[in-house]
N, C-alpha and C positions, 0 to 999 in steps of 0.2 A: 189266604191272608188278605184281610181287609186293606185300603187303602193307609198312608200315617197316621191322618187324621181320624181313622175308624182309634186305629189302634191309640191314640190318645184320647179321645170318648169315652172307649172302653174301661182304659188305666182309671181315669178319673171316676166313672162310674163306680168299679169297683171298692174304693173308695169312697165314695157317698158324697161326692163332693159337689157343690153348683158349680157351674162356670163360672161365677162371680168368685167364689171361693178359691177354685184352682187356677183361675187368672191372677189374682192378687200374690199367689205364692212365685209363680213363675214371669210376673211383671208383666203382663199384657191385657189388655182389659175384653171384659165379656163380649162383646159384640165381636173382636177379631179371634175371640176362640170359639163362639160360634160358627165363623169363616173359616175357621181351620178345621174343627172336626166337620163339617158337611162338603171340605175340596175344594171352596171357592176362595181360599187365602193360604198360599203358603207360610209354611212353619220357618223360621227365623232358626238359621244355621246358629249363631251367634247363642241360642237359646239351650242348644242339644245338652250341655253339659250342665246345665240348670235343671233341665229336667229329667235327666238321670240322679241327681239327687234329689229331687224328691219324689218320684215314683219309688226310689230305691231299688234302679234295676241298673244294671253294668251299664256304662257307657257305653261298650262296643260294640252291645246290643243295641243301644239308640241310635247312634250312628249306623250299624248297618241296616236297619228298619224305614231311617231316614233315605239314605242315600239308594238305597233298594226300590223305594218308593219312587223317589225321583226319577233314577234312572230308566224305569219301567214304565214312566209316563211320558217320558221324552222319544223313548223305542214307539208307542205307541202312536204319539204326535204326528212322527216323519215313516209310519207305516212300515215299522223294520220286520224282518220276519223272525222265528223263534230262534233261528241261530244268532240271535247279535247277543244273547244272552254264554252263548259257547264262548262267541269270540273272545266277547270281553272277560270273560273268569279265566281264555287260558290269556290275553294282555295282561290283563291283573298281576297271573303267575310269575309271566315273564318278567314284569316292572318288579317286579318284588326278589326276584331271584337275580334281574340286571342292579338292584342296589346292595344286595348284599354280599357280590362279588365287589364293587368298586369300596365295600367300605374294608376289605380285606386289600387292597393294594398295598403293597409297602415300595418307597420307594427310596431303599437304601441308605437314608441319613439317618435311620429311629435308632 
């Protein structure tokens, strides 16, 4: 898997779309989607759910493309080795399995 920015290239290619074109839908103008699909401008968090409606593809896929992206450029940044990818999927597990006990609490007055 390509970088976000590939995989945004891609989407819109398939689609037959110019930059100019698929900027105007998603609000950002050609020259910074030019920067974003070749990795020298990141993608605007604020934007993810704009553009899972109109690629037409699940949000939860764009977010994890997104955030997958990022965080495998920041591992690679500060030179982590291939376990920081373990770690974090079993943190991940744990933060997600430590919120879904506390939302089970009861504390006696319901």
């Amino acid at each position: 898997m390509a970088g976000f920015g590939q995989f945004i290239k891609s989407e819109r290619e398939k689609r037959d779309w110019t930059q100019t074109e698929f900027g105007n839908q998603i609000g950002i103008n050609t020259s910074a989607i030019c920067r974003i699909e070749n990795g020298t401008q990141k993608f605007s968090i604020s934007k993810l759910e704009r553009l899972s409606e109109i690629l037409k593809i699940d949000n939860q896929k764009i977010n994890d493309l997104f955030f997958a992206d990022k965080f495998a450029k920041e591992a690679l940044k500060y030179k982590c080795s291939e376990s920081v990818f373990i770690v974090a999927e079993n943190n991940a597990t744990y933060f997600r399995n430590t919120n879904v006990k506390q939302a089970k609490l009861n504390f006696g007055n319901e």
